[in-house]
KEROVEX-928489 format. One record per residue (C-alpha): z, x, y. Coordinates in pm, whole numbers. Example, Ala and Ser with C-alpha at 12.3 -4.5 7.8 and 13.67 -1.06 7.14 Angstrom:
<recs>
REC      up    east   north
REC     780    1230    -450
REC     714    1367    -106
</recs>
This chain:
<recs>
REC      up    east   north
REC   11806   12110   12315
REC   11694   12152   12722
REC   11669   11876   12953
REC   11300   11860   12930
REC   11310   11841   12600
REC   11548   11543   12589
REC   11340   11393   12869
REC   11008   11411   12650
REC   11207   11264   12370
REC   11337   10984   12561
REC   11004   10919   12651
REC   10828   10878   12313
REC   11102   10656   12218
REC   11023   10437   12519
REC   10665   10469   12408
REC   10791   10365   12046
REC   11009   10085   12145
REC   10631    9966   12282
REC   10445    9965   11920
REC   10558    9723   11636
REC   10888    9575   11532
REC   11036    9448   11171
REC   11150    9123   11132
REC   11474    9204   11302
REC   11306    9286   11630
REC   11382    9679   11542
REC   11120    9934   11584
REC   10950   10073   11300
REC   10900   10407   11426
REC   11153   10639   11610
REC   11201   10963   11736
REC   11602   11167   11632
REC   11754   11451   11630
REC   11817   11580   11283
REC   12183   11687   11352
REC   12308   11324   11470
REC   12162   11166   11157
REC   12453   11086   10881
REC   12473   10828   10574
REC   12802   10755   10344
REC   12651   10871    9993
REC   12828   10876    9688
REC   12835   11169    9479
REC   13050   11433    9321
REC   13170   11663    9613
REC   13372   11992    9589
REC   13632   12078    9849
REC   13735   12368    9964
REC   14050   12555   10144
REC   13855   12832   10363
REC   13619   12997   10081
REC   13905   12904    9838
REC   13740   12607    9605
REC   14040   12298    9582
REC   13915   12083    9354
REC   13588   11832    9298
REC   13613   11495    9371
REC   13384   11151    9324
REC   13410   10942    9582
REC   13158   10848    9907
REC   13157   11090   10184
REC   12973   11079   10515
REC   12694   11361   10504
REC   12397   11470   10687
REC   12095   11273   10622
REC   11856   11563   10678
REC   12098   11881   10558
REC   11722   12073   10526
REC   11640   12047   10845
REC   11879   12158   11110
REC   11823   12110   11530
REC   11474   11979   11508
REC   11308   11619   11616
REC   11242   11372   11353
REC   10979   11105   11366
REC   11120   10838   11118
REC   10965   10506   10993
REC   11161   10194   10894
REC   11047   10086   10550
REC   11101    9807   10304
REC   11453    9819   10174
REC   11291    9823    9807
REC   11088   10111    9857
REC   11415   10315   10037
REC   11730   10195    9829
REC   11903   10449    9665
REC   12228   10346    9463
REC   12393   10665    9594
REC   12351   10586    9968
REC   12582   10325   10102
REC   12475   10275   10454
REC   12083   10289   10479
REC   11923   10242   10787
REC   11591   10182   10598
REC   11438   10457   10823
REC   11297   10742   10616
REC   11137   11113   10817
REC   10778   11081   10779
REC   10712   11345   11026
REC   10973   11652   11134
REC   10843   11934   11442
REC   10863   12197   11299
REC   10601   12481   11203
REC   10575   12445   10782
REC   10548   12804   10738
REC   10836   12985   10940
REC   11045   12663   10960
REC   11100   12711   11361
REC   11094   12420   11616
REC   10771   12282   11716
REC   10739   12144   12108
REC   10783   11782   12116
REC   10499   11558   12257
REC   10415   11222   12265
REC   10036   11299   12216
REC   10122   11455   11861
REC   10323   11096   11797
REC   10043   10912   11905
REC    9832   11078   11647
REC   10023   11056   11371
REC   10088   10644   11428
REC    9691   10642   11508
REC    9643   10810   11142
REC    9916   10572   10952
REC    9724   10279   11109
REC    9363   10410   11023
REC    9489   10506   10703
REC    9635   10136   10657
REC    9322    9976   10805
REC    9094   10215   10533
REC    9309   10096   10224
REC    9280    9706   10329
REC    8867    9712   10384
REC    8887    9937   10027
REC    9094    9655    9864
REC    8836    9404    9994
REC    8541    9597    9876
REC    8731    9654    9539
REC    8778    9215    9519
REC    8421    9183    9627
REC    8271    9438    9372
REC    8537    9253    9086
REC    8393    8893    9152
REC    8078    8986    9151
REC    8134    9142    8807
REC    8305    8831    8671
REC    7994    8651    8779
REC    7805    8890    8609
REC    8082    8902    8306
REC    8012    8501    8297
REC    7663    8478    8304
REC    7638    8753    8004
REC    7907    8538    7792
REC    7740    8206    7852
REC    7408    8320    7742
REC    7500    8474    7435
REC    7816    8223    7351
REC    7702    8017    7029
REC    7809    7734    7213
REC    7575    7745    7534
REC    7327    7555    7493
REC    7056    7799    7521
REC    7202    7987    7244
REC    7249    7669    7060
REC    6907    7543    7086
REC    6711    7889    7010
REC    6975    7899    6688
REC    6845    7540    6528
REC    6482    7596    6649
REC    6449    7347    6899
REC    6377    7605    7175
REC    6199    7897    7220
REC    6222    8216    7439
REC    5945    8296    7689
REC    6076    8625    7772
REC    5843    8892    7778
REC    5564    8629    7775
REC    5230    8579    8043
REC    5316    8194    8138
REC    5039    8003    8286
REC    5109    7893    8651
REC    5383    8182    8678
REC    5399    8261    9016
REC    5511    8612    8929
REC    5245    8675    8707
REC    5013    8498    8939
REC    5106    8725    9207
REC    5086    9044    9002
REC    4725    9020    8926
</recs>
């Protein structure tokens, strides 16, 4: 990593420090390098004496957080412990890579920029902001069918009293029918 490099990075976080915070005043976005990112994680490890294998062991270890990506910048996000927690990972930040620079094809190190940042937390929030007006619509559209759901029921429930008073004959339907006075069929003709 070059001194521009670092400089660039120390500016996006500066720029991230800027956006919004978690409860705990903490960023939810950050820029790191993949190499300085460790966790304790508990697993079954196997040791080694030069390329001669030792033994396995159980136990927690400190390992790399990102061992598939090596000397690149990570954009991370802080989410919800609930949608992070693994039982196997002892110390979790919460922070999870939502965005690494690097090309996808050959792997190598994209430049950093804090216009490529800026468009990624532009797309989360758009992205955020489409799913809430779709959840709206969705409520909107399911009232209206409830409404709709109601009305249907109550005119054919055996207890409404339309239903009630066509079944013993002491009302009559009119659907269908040229009413005198109708305003409808007054205006039709």
């Amino acid at each position: 990593m070059n001194r521009p490099e670092q400089d660039e990075a120390d500016k996006i976080n500066r720029w991230l420090k800027l956006q919004e915070h978690d409860f705990k005043g903490e960023p939810i976005f950050r820029l790191v390098w993949s190499d300085d990112q460790f966790e304790m994680r508990e697993g079954q490890y196997n040791e080694f004496k030069g390329k001669l294998f030792v033994r396995t062991i159980y136990g927690v270890k400190q390992t790399p957080k990102y061992p598939y990506l090596k000397e690149v910048w990570i954009l991370e996000q802080h989410f919800d412990e609930s949608r992070v927690w693994t039982n196997e990972v002892k110390n979790h930040s919460g922070y999870e890579c939502i965005y690494a620079f690097r090309n996808s094809k050959t792997f190598k190190r994209l430049p950093l920029r804090l216009v490529v940042v800026e468009l990624i937390l532009r797309a989360k929030r758009e992205a955020i902001s489409s799913m809430r007006r779709k959840s709206i619509l969705m409520q909107q559209i399911e009232d209206k069918e409830d409404k709709m759901d109601k009305f249907t029921y109550d005119a054919i429930d055996p207890s409404s009293p339309i239903e009630s008073a066509l079944h013993f004959r002491e009302g009559i339907s009119l659907s269908g029918l040229d009413i005198p006075g109708d305003k409808k069929n007054a205006e039709s003709k």
